[in-house]
C-alpha positions as CSV (number, residue, x, y, z in Angstrom):
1,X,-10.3,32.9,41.7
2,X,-13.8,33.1,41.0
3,X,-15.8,30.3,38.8
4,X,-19.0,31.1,37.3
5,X,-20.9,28.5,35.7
6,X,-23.8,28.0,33.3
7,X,-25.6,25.3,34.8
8,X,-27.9,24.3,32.1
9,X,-25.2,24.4,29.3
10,X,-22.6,22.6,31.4
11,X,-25.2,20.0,32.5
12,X,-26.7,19.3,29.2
13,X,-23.3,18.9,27.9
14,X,-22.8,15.8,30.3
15,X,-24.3,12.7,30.4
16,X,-25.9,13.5,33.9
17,X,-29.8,14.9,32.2
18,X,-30.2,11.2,31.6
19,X,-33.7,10.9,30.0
20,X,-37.2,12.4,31.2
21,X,-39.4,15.4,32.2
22,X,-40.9,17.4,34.4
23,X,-39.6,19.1,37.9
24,X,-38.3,15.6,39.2
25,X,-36.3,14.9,36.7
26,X,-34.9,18.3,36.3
27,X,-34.5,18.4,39.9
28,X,-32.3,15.0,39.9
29,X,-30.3,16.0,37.1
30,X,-29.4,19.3,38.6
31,X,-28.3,17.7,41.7
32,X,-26.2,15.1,40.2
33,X,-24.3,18.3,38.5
34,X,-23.9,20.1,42.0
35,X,-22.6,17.2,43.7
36,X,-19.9,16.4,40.3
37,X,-18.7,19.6,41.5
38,X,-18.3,19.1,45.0
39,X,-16.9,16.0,44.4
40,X,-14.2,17.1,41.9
41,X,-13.7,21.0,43.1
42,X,-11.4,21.5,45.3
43,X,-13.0,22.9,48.4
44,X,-11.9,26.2,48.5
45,X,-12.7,26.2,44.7
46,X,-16.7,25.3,45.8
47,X,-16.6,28.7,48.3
48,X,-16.1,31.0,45.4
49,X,-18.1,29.0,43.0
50,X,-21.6,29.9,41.3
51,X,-23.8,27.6,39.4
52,X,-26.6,29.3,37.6
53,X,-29.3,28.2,36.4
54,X,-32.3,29.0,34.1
55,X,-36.3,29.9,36.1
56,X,-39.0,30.6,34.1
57,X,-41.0,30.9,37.8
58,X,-40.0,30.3,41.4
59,X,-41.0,27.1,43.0
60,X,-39.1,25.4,45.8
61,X,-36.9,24.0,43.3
62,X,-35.2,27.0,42.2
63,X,-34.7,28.9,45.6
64,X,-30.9,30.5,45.4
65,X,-29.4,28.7,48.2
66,X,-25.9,28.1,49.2
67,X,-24.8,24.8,49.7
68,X,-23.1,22.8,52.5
69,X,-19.7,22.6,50.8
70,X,-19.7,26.2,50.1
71,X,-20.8,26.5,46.4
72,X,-23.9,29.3,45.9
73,X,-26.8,28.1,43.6
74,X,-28.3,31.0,41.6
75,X,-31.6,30.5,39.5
76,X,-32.6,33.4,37.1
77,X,-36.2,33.3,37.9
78,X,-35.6,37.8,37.5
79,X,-34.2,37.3,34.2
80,X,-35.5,36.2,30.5
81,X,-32.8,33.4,31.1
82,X,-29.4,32.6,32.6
83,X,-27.3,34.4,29.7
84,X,-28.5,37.2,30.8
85,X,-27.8,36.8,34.7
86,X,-24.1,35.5,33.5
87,X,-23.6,39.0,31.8
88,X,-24.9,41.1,34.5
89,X,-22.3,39.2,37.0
90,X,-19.4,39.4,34.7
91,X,-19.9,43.0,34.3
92,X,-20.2,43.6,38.0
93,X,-16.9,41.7,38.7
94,X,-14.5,43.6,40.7
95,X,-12.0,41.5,39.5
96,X,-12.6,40.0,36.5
97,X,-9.5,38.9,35.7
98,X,-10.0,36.4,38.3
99,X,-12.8,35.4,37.2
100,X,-13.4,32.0,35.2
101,X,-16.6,31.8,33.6
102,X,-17.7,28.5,32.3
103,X,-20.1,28.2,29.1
104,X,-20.4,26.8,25.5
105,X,-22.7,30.3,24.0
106,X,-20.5,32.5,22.4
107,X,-22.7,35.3,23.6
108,X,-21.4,34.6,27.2
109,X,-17.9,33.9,26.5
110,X,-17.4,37.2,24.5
111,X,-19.1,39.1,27.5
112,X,-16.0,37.5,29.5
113,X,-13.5,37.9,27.1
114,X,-14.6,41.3,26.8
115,X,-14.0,42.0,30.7
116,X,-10.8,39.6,30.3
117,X,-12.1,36.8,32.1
118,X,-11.1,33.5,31.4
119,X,-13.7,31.3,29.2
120,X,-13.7,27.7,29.3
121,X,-16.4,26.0,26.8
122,X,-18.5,23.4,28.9
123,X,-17.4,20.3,27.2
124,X,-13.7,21.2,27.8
125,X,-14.4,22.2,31.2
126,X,-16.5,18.7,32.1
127,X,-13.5,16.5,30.5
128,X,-10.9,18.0,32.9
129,X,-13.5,17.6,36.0
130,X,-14.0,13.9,35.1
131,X,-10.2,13.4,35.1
132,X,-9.9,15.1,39.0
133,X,-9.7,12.5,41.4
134,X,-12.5,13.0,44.1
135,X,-11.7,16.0,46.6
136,X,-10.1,15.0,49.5
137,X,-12.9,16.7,51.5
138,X,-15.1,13.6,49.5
139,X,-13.1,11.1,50.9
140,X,-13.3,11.7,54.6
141,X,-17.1,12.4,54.2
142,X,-17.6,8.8,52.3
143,X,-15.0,7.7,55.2
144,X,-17.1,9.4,58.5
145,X,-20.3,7.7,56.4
146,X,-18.6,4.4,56.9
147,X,-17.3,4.7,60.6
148,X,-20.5,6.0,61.6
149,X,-22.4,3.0,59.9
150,X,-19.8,0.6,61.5
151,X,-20.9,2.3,65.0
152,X,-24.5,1.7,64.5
153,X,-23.7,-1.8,63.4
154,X,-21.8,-2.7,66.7
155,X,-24.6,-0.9,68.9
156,X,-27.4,-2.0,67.5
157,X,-28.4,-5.0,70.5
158,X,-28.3,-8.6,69.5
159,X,-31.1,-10.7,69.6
160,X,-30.5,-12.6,72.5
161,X,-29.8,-9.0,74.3
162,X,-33.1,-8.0,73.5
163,X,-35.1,-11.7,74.1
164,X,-32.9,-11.4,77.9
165,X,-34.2,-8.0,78.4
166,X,-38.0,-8.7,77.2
167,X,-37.7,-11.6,79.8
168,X,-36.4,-9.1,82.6
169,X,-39.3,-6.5,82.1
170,X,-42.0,-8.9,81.4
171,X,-40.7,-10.5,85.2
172,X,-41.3,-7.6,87.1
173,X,-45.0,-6.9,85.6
174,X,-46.2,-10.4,86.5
């Protein structure tokens, strides 16, 4: 099964915008979205997922790009906005009836009830995410994070290791 995501709309429907402006701050916001997703998604939900997301112009903050985990990030910098992009993808579905599409404008949902995808409004769609437990693919990552911080923590020398082998180099230069 396919999902297809309105960033924006799902985004601004969560409490993850925060407060601000300009590129940083839509930056920030964006990626606390993508990684919700990868944290709560399943991972082989994340390979056949699509986020899109609005681009009035390209900048290095709105290059399509897949990520790590497998989801694909789509801006619709070719496009008057993401609606548009949505509708173009649902009618080019092989499938469509596989096909989850996730957005609260009507304009999008009836383009995928139309081509008998499902449609999930944002709002419902975010309240079953935050009630996921983190993916199990979340775990072992947060879990490699910690072993590999416990390794540099027991290799790192001691101080007396290092004052012993300042004394042993500083010897032989005399």
């Amino acid at each position: 099964m396919k999902l297809l995501i309105d960033g924006y709309n799902l985004l601004f429907q969560s409490d993850l915008a925060g407060k601000g402006q300009g590129a940083a701050w839509l930056l920030g916001a964006r990626k606390r979205l993508l990684e919700l997703l990868e944290h709560r998604l399943p991972a082989d939900s994340l390979r056949s997922t699509q986020v899109v997301f609005d681009a009035s112009r390209r900048s290095e903050f709105t290059e399509d790009h897949v990520r790590d985990s497998g989801m694909t990030v789509t801006f619709a910098a070719d496009h008057p906005e993401a609606d548009d992009l949505l509708e173009q993808l649902i009618r080019a579905h092989s499938h469509p009836k596989s096909l989850t599409v996730v957005s609260s404008d009507q304009r999008v949902r009836r383009c995928a009830r139309a081509r008998r995808a499902s449609a999930v409004d944002s709002e419902s769609f975010l309240n079953h995410l935050q009630q996921q437990p983190p993916s199990l693919r979340t775990e072992n990552e947060q879990a490699d994070k910690q072993d590999l911080e416990e390794h540099r923590a027991r290799s790192e020398p001691q101080a007396d290791e290092v004052q012993y082998w300042l004394e042993q180099f500083s010897d032989e230069r005399d």
